[in-house]
C-alpha positions as CSV (number, residue, x, y, z in Angstrom):
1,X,-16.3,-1.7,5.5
2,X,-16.5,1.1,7.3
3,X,-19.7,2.7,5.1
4,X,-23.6,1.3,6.8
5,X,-25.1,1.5,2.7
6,X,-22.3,-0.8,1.7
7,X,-22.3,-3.0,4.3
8,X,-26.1,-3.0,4.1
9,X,-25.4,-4.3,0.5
10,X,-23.3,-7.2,1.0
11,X,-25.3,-8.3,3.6
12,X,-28.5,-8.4,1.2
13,X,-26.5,-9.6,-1.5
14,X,-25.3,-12.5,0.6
15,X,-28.3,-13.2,2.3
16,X,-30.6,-13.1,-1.1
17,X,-27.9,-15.8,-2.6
18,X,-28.5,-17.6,0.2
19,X,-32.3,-17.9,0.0
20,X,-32.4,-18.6,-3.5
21,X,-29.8,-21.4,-3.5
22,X,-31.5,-22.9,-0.7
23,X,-34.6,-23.8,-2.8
24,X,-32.3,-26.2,-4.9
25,X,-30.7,-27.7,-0.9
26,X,-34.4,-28.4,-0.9
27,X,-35.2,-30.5,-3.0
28,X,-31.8,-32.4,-3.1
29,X,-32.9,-33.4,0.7
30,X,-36.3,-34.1,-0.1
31,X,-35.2,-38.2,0.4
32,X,-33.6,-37.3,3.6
33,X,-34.8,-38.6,7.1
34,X,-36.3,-35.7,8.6
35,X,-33.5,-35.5,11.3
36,X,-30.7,-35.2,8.5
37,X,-33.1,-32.5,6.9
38,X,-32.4,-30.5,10.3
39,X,-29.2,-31.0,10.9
40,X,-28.2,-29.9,7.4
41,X,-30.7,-26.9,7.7
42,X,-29.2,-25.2,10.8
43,X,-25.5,-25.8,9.3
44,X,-26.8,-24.0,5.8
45,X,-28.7,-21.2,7.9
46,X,-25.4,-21.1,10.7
47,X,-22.7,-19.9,8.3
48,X,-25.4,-17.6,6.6
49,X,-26.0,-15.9,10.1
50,X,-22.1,-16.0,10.8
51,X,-21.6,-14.0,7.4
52,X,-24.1,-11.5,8.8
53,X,-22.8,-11.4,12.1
54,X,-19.3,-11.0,10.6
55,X,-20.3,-8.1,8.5
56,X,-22.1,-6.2,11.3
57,X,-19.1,-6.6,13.5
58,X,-16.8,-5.6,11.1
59,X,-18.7,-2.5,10.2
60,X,-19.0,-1.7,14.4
61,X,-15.4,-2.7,14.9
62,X,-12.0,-1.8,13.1
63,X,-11.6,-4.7,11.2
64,X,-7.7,-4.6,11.0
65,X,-7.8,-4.7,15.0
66,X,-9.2,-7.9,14.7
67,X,-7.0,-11.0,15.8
68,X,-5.3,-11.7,12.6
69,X,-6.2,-15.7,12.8
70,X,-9.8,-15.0,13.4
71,X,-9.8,-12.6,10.5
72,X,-8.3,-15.0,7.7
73,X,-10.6,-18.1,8.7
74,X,-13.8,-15.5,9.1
75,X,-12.5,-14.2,5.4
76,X,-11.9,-18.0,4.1
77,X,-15.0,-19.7,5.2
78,X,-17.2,-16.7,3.9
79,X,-15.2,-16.2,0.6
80,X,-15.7,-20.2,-0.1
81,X,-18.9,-20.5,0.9
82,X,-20.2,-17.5,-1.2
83,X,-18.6,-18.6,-4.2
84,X,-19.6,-22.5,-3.8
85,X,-23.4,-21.2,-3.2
86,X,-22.6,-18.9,-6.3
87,X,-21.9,-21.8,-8.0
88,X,-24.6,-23.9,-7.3
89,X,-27.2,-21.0,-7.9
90,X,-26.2,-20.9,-11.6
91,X,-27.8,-24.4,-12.0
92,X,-30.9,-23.6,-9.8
93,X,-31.5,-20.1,-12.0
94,X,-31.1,-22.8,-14.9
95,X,-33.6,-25.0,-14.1
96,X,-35.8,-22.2,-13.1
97,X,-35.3,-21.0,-16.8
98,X,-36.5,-24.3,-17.9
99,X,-39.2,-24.9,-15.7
100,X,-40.3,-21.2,-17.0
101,X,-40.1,-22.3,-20.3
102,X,-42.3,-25.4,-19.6
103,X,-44.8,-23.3,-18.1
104,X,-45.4,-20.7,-20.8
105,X,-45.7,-23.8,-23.1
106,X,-48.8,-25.3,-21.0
107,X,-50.4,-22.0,-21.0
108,X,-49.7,-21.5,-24.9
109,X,-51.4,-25.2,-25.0
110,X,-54.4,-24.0,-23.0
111,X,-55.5,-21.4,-25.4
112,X,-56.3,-24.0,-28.0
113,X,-57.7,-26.4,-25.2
114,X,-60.4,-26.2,-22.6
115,X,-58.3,-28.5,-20.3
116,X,-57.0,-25.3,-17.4
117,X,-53.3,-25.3,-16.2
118,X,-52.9,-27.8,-13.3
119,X,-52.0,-26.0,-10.0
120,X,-51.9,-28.8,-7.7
121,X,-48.5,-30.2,-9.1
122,X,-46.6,-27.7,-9.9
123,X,-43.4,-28.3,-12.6
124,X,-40.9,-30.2,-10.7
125,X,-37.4,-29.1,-10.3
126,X,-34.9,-31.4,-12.3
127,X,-32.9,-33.4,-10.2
128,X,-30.4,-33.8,-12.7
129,X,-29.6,-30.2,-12.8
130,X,-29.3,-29.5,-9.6
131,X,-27.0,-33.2,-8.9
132,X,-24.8,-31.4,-11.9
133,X,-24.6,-27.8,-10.1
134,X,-23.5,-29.8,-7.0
135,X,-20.7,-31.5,-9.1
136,X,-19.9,-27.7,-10.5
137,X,-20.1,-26.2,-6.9
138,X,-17.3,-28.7,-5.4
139,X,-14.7,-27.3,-8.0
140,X,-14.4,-23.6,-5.9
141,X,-15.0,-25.8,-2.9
142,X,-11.9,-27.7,-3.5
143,X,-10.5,-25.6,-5.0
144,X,-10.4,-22.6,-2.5
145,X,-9.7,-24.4,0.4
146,X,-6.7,-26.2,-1.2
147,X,-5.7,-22.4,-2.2
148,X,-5.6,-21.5,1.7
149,X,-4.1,-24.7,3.0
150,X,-1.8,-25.2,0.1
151,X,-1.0,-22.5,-2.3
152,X,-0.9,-19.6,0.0
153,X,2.6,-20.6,0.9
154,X,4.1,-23.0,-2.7
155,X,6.6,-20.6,-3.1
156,X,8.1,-20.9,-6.8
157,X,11.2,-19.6,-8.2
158,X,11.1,-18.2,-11.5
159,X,14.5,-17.3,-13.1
160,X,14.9,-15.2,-16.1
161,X,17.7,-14.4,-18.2
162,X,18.4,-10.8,-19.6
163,X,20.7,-9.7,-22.5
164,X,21.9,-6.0,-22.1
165,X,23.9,-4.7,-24.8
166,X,25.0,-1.7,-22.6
167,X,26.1,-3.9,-19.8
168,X,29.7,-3.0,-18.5
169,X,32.0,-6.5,-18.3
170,X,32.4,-5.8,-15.1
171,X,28.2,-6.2,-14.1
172,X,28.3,-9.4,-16.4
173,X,26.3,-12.3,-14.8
174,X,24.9,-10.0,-12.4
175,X,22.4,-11.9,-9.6
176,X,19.2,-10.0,-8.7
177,X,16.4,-11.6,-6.4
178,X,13.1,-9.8,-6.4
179,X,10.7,-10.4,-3.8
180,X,7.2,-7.9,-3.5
181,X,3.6,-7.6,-2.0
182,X,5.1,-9.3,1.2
183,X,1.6,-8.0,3.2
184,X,2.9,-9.4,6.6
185,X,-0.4,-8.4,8.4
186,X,-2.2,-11.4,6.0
187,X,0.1,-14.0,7.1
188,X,-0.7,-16.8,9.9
189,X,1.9,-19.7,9.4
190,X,5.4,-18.0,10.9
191,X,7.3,-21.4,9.7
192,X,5.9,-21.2,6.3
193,X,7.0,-17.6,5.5
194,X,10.6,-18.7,7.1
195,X,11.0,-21.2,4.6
196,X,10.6,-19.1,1.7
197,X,12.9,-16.4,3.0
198,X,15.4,-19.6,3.2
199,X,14.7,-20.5,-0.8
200,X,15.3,-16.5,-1.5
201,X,18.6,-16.7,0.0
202,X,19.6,-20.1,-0.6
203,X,20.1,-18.5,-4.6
204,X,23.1,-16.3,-3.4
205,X,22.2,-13.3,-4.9
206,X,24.6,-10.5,-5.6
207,X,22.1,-7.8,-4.8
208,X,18.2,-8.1,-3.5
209,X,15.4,-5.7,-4.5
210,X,11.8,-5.5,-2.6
211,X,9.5,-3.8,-4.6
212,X,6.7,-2.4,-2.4
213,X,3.6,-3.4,0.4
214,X,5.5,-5.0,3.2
215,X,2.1,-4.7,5.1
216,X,-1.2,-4.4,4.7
217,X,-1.6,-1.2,6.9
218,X,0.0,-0.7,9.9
219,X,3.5,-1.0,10.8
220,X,3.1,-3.3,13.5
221,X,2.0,-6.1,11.3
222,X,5.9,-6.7,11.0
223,X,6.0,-7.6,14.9
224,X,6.2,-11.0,14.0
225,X,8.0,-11.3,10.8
226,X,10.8,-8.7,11.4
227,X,12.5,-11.2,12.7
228,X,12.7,-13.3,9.6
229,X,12.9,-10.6,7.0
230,X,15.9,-8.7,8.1
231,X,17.9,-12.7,7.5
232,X,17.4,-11.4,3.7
233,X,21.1,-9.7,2.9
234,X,23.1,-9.8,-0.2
235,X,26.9,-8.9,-0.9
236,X,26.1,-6.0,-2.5
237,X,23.1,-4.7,-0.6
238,X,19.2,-5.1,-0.3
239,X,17.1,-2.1,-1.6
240,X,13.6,-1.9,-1.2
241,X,10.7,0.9,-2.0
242,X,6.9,1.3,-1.0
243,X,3.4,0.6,-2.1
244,X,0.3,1.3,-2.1
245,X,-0.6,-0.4,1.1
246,X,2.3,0.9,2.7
247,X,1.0,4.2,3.6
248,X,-1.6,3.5,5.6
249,X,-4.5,4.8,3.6
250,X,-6.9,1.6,3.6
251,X,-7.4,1.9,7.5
252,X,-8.8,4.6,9.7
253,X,-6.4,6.6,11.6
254,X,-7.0,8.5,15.3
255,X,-5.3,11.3,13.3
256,X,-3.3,12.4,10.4
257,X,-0.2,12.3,12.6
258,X,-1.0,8.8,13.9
259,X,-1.1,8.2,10.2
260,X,2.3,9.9,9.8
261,X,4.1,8.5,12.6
262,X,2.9,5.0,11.5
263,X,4.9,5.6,8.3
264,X,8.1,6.9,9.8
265,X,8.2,3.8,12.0
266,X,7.6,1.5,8.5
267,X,11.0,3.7,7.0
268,X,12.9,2.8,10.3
269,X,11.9,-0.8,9.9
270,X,13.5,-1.0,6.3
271,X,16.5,0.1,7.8
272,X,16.5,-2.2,11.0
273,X,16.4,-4.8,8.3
274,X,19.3,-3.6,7.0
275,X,17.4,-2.6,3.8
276,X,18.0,0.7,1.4
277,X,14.6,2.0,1.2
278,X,14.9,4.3,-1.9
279,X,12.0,7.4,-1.1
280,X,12.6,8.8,-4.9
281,X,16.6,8.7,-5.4
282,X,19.0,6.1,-6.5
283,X,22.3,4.2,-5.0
284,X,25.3,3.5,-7.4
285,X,26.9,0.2,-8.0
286,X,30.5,0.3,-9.1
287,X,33.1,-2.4,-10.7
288,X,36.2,-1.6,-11.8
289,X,35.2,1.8,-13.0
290,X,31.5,0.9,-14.1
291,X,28.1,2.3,-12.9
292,X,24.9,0.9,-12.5
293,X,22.2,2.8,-11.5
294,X,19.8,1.3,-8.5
295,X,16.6,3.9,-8.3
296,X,14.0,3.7,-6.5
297,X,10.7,6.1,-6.5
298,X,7.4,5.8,-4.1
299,X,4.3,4.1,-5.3
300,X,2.9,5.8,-8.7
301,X,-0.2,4.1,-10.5
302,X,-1.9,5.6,-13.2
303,X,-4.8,2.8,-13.2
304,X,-7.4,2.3,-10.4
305,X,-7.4,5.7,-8.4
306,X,-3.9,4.3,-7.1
307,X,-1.5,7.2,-5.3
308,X,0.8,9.3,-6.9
309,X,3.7,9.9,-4.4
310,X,6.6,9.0,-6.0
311,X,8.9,11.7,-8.1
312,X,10.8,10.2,-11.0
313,X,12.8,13.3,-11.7
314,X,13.9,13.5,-8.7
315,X,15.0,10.0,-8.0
316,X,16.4,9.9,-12.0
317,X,19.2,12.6,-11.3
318,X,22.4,12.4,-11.4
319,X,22.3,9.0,-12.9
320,X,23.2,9.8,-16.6
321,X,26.7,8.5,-16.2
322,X,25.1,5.0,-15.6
323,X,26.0,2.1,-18.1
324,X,22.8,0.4,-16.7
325,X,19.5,1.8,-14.9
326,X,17.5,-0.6,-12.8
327,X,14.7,0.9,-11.7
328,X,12.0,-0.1,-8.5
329,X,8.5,0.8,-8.9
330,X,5.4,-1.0,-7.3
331,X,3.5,-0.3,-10.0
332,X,3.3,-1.7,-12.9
333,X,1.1,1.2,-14.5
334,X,4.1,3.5,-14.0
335,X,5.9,1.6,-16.9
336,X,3.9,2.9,-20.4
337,X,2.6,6.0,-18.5
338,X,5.9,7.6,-17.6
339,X,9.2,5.6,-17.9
340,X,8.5,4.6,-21.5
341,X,7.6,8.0,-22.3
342,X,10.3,10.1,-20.7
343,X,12.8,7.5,-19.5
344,X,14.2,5.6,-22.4
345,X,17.6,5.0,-20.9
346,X,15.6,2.8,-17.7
347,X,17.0,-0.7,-18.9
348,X,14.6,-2.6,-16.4
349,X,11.7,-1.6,-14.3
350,X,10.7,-4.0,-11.5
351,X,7.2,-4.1,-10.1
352,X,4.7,-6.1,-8.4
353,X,1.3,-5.1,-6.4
354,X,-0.9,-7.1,-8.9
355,X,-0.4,-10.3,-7.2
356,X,-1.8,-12.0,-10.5
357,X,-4.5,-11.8,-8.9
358,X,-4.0,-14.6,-6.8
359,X,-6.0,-16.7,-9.2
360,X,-5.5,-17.5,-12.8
361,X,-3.8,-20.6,-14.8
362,X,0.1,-20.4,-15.2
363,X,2.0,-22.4,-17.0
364,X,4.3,-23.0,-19.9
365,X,0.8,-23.4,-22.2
366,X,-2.0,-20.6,-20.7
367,X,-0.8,-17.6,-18.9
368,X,-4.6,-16.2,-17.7
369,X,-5.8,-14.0,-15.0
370,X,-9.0,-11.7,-14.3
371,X,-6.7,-9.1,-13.3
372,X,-5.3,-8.8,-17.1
373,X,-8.0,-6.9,-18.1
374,X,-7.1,-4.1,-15.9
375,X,-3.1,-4.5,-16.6
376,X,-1.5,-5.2,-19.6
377,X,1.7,-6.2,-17.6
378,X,0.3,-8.1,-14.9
379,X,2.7,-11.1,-14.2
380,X,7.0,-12.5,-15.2
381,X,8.4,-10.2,-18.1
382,X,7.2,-8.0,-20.7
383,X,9.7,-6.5,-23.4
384,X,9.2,-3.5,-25.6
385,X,11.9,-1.8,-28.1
386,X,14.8,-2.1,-25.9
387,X,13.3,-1.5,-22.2
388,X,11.9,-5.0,-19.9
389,X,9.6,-4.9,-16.9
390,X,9.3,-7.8,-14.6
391,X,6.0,-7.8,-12.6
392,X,6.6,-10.2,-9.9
393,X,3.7,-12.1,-8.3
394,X,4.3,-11.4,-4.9
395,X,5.3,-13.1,-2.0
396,X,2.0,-12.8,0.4
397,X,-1.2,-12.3,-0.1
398,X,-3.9,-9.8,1.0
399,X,-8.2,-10.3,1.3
400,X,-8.9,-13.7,0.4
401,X,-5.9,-16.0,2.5
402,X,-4.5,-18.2,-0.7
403,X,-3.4,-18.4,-4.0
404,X,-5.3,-20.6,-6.7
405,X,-2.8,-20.9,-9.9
406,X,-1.2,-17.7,-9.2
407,X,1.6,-19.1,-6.7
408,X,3.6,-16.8,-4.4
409,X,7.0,-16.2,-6.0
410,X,10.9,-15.4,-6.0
411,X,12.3,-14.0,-9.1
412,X,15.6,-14.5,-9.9
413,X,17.2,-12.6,-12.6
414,X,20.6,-13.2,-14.3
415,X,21.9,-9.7,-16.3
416,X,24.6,-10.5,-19.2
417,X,26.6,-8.5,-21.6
418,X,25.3,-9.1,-25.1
């Protein structure tokens, strides 16, 4: 928000939604006492004047210096509200259709009678319509607010099962957890997050792997969450990479060496975690003899004007003596654009960054978000020829504070020999 015509934009866009939908509050008062009338008039006008004010003082002020509680209820109440109004305007813009309709009607009738259109009662809005947009508007009502209080922190595990034909003996049964998108500057409920770093390790995983955004923008986000992310270890080692939030180029900077320095200070908080934060190279595993390849590259998109830092060459060498190659990338995008391309021998790429959107239905039946038409591997696996990608759905959140159908997950993933 840091661009005057934009935030002029939203403002008018929020404020117009606002006056429109209002004509419908209207008339669904009109029975009201006159006191009630009031009372529900300043609330409707209040949290219209507290969107403005919020967008003004966003625009005037960095928004990610904001206290981080006062930012995620600002960014809840606004988000529902605009959405419920939304809503509830799609009914009023009906029965203004209608009412339209009915109008050109009288005045067709008035040619071919010497009767004049009636000004003093004008066509009445339908009642019905706007008791049904009311029904319609308390869906994203509900539904919203039970994503912020509720599914914001329903952690789910999801296990999957993957045959490798290549797989040494010694790697059989293999135990990977996958966590992503952690976003620790979106988070306000400390015990929360602590309990789903307790279901990630109550699976006893032979080796952990973070794939990318462990903030929003600034490395001091971790300040309060360090603390509970460097409990995630595993026998044979945690490795992690970045993403596209990582670097720090969502947020304004004093400098480009602020902007550096922030960075270095994220890298040294990987490894106070005890993580393996893999900058474009790879780690070995070995049993009885047997390599698998662990390799790790920086955040590379190829859809959405997303960075290109990491170096898959460079991270890929060396490792042709692998039975196995696991590789981290944030990205999903990366997996058709490159690795399918010039990385056949890459057995599994693991990703995240879409979040699923953090809406959508997900089940056993209906697996549907907006975001699919921007990905074609958005969310769990995806198999093609003899490569797999897993695109987990992340572990925080970031913008709006919940998760509607798209839950916050752990991933854990059993290899075996086929």
């Amino acid at each position: 928000m840091r661009s005057l015509t934009f935030v002029s934009i939203v403002i008018l866009v929020f404020v117009s939604v606002d006056i429109y939908v209002f004509q419908g509050v209207k008339t669904l008062t009109e029975s009201f006492s006159p006191t009630t009338r009031k009372v529900l008039y300043l609330l409707y006008w209040s949290i219209t004047a507290l969107a403005v004010a919020f967008f003004m003082a966003a625009f005037l002020v960095n928004f990610e210096k904001w206290n981080r509680i006062i930012r995620l209820v600002m960014i809840g109440i606004l988000t529902v509200s605009f959405f419920t109004k939304f809503v509830f305007m799609i009914f009023v813009f009906l029965d203004d259709i209608l009412r339209g309709i009915q109008w050109v009607v009288q005045k067709v009738k008035t040619q071919f009678s010497s009767e004049p259109i009636s000004t003093e009662n004008p066509i009445p809005r339908s009642e019905f319509l706007l008791k049904a947009g009311l029904v319609a508007a308390s869906v994203p009502l509900v539904g919203m607010t039970w994503g912020i209080v509720s599914g914001a922190h329903d952690y789910r595990v999801r296990r999957q099962r993957i045959v490798l034909k290549n797989l040494p003996s010694s790697f059989h049964g293999l135990k990977i957890v996958q966590l992503s998108d952690i976003h620790s500057g979106s988070f306000y409920n400390k015990t929360a997050v602590k309990g789903g770093v307790e279901m990630a390790m109550r699976e006893k995983a032979d080796v952990i792997f973070f794939t990318g955004d462990l903030v929003n923008n600034e490395s001091s986000e971790m300040k309060y969450y360090q603390e509970i992310f460097e409990k995630i270890k595993a026998p044979l080692g945690v490795y992690s990479t970045l993403g596209n939030h990582d670097y720090g180029d969502y947020t304004q900077w004093s400098s480009l060496q602020a902007k550096q320095e922030n960075l270095q200070t994220l890298i040294k908080i990987h490894k106070q975690m005890g993580w393996n934060l893999l900058m474009n190279e790879h780690r070995m595993l070995e049993r009885g003899g047997d390599k698998l390849a662990i390799i790790g590259i920086e955040n590379w998109g190829a859809k959405g004007n997303f960075p290109k830092y990491g170096k898959m060459k460079q991270a890929y060498a060396n490792t042709e003596d692998a039975s196995v190659k696991l590789l981290l990338s944030h990205d999903p995008s990366h997996w058709d654009a490159q690795v399918r391309k010039d990385y056949k021998d890459i057995d599994i790429m693991f990703a995240g960054h879409t979040h699923g959107m953090q809406f959508g239905i997900d089940n056993k039946f209906i697996k549907w978000s907006p975001v699919q038409y921007m990905y074609e591997q958005w969310a769990g696996l995806y198999t093609k020829e003899n490569q797999h990608l897993y695109v987990n759905r992340g572990f925080g959140f970031i913008g709006f504070p919940g998760r509607i159908g798209m839950l916050p997950e752990i991933t854990v993933m059993e290899l075996v020999k086929g």
